[in-house]
C-alpha positions in Angstrom: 140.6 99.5 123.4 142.0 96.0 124.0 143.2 93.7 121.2 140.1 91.3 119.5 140.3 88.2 119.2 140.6 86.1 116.2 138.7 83.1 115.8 139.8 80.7 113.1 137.7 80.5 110.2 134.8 77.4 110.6 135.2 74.9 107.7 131.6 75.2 105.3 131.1 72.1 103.2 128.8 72.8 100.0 125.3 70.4 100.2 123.9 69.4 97.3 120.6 69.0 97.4 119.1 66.7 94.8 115.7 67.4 92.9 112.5 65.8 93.7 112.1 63.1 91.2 108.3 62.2 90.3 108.2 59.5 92.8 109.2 61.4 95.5 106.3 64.2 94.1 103.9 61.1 94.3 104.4 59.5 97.9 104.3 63.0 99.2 100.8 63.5 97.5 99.6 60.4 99.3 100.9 61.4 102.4 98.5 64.3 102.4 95.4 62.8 100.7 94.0 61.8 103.9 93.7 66.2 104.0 91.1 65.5 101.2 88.6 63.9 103.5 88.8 66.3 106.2 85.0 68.0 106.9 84.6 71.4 106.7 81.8 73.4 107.7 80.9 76.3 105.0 78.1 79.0 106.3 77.3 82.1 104.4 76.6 84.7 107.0 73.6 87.4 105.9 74.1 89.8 108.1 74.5 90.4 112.0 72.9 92.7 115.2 73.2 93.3 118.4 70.9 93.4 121.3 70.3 93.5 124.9 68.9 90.3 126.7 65.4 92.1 126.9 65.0 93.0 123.8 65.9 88.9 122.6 63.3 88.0 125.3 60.7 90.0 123.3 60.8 88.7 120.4 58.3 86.9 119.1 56.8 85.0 116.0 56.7 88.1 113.2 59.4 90.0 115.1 61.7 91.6 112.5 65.6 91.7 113.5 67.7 94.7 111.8 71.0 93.5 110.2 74.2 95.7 110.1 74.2 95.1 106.2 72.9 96.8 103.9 70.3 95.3 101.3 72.3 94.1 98.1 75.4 93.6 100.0 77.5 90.5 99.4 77.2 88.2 101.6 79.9 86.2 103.6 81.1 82.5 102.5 82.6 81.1 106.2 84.9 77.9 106.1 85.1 76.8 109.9 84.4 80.4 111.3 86.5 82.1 108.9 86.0 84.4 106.0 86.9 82.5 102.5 84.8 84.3 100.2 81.9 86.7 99.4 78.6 86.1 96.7 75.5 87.0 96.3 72.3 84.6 96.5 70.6 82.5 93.9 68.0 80.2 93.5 68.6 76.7 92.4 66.3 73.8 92.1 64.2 75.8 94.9 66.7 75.9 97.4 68.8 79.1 98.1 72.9 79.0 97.0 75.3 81.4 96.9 77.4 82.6 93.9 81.1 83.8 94.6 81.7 86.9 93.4 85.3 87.4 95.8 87.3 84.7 97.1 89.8 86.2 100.0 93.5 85.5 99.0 95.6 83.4 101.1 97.7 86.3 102.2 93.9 88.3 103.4 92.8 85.4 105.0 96.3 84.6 107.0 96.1 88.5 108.5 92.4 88.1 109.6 93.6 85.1 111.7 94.5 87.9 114.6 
């Protein structure tokens, strides 16, 4: 084996790094307040099916449509196409809502992003 060569040792200055001091906490907030305005479409999703083109063409008023759920099931809370959270329905004011029962954590909701 041949001989190796030694390189001289880089100099490595220490950085201090000085702690975020409330104003800088505050002009960061504002930077991202414009995030607050942002629209976001929610959907709750009841179920889903599949079916062939003829079957869809023969469907008519009173048809009924089979879900993959099952009755009871939580339903799906979507943020711009993508699961957030899961709830069950409720009536308010005579119009249908949702009440969370399971929000996704951020970690579940980053590996369903495949």
């Amino acid at each position: 084996m041949g001989e190796q060569e030694t390189q001289p040792n880089p100099e490595i200055d220490q950085h201090e790094f000085n702690d975020l001091q409330d104003e800088n906490q505050q002009s960061v907030s504002r930077e991202i307040d414009f995030l607050l305005d942002i629209p976001i479409e929610i959907s709750v999703q009841l179920g889903a099916s599949k079916m062939l083109i003829k079957e869809l063409l023969q469907l008519g008023q009173g048809s009924v449509i089979e879900l993959e759920k099952l009755a009871g099931e939580p339903m799906e809370i979507m943020a711009n196409h993508r699961l957030i959270a899961r709830g069950e329905v409720v009536v308010v004011n005579e119009k249908f809502g949702v009440r969370l029962t399971d929000i996704i954590s951020p970690t579940e909701r980053l590996s369903n992003l495949k």
